[in-house]
C-alpha positions in Angstrom: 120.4 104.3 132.6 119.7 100.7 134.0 117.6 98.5 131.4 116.6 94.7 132.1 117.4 92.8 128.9 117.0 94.6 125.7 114.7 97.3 125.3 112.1 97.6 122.9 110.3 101.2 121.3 108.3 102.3 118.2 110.0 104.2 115.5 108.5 107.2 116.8 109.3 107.0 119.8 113.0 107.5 118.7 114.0 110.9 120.5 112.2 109.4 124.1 113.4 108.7 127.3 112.5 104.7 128.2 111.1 104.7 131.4 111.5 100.5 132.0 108.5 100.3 133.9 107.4 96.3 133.3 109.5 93.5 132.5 108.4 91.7 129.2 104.7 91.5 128.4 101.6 90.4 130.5 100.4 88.1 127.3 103.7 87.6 125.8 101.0 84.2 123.2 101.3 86.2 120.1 102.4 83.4 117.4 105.0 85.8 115.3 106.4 88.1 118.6 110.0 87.2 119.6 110.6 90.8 121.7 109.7 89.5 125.4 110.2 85.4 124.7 113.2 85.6 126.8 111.9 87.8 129.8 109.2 86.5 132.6 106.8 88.8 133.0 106.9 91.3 136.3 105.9 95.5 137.0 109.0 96.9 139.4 108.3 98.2 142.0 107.4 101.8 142.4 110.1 102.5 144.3 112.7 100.9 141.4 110.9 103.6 138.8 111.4 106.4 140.6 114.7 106.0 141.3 115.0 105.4 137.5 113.3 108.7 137.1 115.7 110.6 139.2 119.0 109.2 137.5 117.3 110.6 134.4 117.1 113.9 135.8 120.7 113.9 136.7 121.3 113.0 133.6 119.0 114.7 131.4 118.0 117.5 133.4 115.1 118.0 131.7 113.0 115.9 129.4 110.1 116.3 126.5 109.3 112.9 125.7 109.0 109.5 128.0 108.1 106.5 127.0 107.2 103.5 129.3 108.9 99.9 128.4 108.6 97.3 128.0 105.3 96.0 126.8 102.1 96.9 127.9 102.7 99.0 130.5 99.1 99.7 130.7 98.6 96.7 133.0 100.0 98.2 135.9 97.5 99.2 138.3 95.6 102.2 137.6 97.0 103.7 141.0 100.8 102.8 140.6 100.4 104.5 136.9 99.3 107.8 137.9 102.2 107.9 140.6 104.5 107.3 137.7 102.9 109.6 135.5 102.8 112.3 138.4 106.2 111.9 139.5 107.5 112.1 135.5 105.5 115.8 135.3 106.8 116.6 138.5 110.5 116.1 137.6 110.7 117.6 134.4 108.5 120.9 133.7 109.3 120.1 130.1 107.7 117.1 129.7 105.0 117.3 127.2 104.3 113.5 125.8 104.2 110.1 127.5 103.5 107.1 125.5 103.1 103.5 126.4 102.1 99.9 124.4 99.3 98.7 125.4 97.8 95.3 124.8 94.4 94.5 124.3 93.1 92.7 126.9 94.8 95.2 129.6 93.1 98.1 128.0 90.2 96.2 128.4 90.7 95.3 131.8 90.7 99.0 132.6 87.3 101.4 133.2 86.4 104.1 131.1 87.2 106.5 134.4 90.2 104.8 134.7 91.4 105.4 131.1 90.5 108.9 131.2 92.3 109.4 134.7 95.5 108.4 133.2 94.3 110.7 129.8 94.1 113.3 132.4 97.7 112.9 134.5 99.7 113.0 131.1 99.6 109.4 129.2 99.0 111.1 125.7 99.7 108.2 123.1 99.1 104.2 122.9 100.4 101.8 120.7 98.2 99.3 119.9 99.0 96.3 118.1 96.0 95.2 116.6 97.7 93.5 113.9 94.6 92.2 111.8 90.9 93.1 111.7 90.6 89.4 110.5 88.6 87.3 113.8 90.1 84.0 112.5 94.1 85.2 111.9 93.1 86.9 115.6 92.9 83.3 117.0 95.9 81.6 114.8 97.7 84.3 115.9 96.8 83.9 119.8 95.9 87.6 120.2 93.4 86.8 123.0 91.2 89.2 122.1 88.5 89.0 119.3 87.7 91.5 116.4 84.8 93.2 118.4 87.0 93.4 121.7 89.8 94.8 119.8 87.5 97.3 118.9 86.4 97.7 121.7 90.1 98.6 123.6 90.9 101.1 120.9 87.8 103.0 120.8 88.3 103.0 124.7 91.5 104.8 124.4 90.3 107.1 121.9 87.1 108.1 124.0 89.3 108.4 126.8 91.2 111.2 124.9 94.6 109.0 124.0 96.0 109.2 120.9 96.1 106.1 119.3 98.4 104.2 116.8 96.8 100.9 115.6 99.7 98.9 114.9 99.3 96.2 111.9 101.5 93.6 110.4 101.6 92.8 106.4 101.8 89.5 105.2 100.5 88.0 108.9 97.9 85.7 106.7 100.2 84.3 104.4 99.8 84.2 100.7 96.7 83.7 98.2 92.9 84.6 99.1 93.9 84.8 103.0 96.2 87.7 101.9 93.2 89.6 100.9 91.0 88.9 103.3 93.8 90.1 105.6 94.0 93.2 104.0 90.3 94.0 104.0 89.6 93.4 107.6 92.2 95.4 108.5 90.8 98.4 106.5 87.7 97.5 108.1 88.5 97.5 112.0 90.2 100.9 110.5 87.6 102.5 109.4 85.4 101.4 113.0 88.4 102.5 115.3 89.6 105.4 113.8 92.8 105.8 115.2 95.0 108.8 115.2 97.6 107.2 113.3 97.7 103.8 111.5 101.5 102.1 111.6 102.1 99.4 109.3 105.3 96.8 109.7 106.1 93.7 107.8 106.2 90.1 109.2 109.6 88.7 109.8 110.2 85.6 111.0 112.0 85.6 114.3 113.6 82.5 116.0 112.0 80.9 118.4 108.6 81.7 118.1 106.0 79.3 116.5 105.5 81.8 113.3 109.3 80.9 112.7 109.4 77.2 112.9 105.7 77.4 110.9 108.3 78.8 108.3 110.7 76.1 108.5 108.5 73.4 108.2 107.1 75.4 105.1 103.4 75.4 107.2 104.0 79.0 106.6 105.0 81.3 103.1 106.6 84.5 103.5 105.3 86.8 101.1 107.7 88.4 98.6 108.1 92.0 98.4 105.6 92.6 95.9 102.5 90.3 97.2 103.1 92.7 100.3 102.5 95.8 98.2 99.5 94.3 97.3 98.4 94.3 100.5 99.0 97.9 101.5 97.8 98.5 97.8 94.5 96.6 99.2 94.4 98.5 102.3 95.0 102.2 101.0 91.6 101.7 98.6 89.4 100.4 101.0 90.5 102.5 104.4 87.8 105.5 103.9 88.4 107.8 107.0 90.0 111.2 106.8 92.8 112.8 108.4 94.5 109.3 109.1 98.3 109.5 109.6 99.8 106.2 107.4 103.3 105.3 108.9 105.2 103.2 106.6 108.6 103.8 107.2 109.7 101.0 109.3 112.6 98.8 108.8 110.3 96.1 108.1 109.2 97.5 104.8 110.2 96.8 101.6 109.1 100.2 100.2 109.4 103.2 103.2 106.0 105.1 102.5 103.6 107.3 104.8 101.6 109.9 104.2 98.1 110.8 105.6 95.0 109.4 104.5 92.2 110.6 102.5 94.7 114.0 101.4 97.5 111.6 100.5 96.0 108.6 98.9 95.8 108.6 95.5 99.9 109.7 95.8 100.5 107.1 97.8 98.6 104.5 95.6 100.6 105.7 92.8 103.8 105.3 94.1 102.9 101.6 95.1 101.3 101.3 91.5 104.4 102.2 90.3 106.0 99.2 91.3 104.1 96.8 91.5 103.8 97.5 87.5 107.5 97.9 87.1 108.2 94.3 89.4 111.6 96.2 89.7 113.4 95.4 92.8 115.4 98.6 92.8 112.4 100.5 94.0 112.8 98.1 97.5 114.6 98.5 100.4 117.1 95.4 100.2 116.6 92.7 102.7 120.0 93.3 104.0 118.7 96.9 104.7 115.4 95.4 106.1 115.2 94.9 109.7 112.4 94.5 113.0 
């Protein structure tokens, strides 16, 4: 397979076939993102994807599970999208799931009948990253969107009939009372979205991005392992809807935990309880074991 620069995927996306259908991101501002810094942003052309899309069928044969790089393929126009999403079904009568990033302002940018055409020709899951339900940390953190409008683009994608996974990022607020407030909002824009599944990674500083030399210049504290259990702590008391699928388990984390919300939570709570009581670092995954 041909890839342009290095390829990016959620953890669950794992056993996938990347379908590179963008070149870095369309907003490609977010404060603490280093993925797409190095790529200027483009969509190949139709006919570049589809040739893509039959090298995979020689290769593969047959495929369950695409996934369309880099981020926020969503911004392609509605029209070029369902091509893609037609020609994927069309070459392999296995295919059963095709998920995508999407960003905030893209989904935005796209109509209800859009949304549910794309529902409707095989785009099953987005990933969101929403990051923080807090308006302020929105702005510092050059989302472009605010709370209400990234709201707004989830609930779109859920009415539409996509399954959502609200992507959000412990520590993002830094330390003390922030770290809270963090925590809460995020529960909050939860519990209004609703998403399918709620995916939780840790903030790590990557070079060359302004979140990085905020660190350096000490504008910005890391939190330790355990201030970040207190934020997940935070989160798991005050997210109130049912049937919520917590994914924990990236390399990010310093404790690897997921579970599904309300039926899960008290275990979960527990196990965080556990050691943030006990302050005993053998419970963590070790930084050198941590990764993005």
């Amino acid at each position: 397979m041909r890839y342009e620069g290095n390829i990016f995927r959620p953890f669950s996306e794992a056993k996938s076939y990347l379908l590179q259908c963008t070149i870095g991101c369309s907003h490609n501002q977010c404060t603490f993102c280093g993925m797409y810094k190095d790529k200027k942003y483009r969509i190949r052309s139709l006919e570049e994807i589809k040739t893509d899309i039959a090298m995979a069928k020689n290769y593969y044969n047959d495929l369950e599970k695409v996934f369309l790089c880099d981020g926020d393929a969503i911004a392609i126009e509605t029209d070029i999208l369902l091509e893609i999403l037609d020609e994927l079904y069309r070459t392999f009568p296995s295919l059963r799931h095709v998920g995508s990033y999407v960003g905030p302002r893209s989904t935005l940018n796209k109509s209800m009948s859009e949304l549910t055409a794309l529902r409707a020709a095989g785009l099953t899951k987005a990933y969101l990253g929403v990051e923080t339900g807090d308006d302020r940390l929105l702005k510092e953190v050059k989302k472009g969107v605010s709370y209400e409008e990234m709201l707004q683009a989830g609930q779109n994608l859920i009415n539409a009939g996509i399954n959502l996974s609200s992507m959000v990022l412990l520590g993002l607020a830094g330390p003390g009372e922030r770290s809270r407030e963090h925590a809460l909002a995020t529960a909050k824009i939860t519990n209004e979205m609703k998403p399918q599944y709620l995916a939780a990674l840790t903030v790590t500083p990557v070079p060359n991005t302004v979140l990085h030399r905020k660190v350096l210049t000490g504008e910005f504290k890391i939190l330790d392992a355990f201030e970040t259990l207190e934020e997940m702590k935070w989160m798991f008391e005050n997210i109130t809807i049912d049937g919520l699928k917590f994914v924990g388990s990236h390399a990010s984390n310093y404790l690897p935990i997921s579970g599904t919300l309300q039926k899960d939570r008290q275990k979960m709570l527990d196990m965080v309880n556990k050691v943030l009581e006990s302050q005993d670092n053998r419970y963590l995954r070790s930084e050198n074991m941590r990764g993005l």
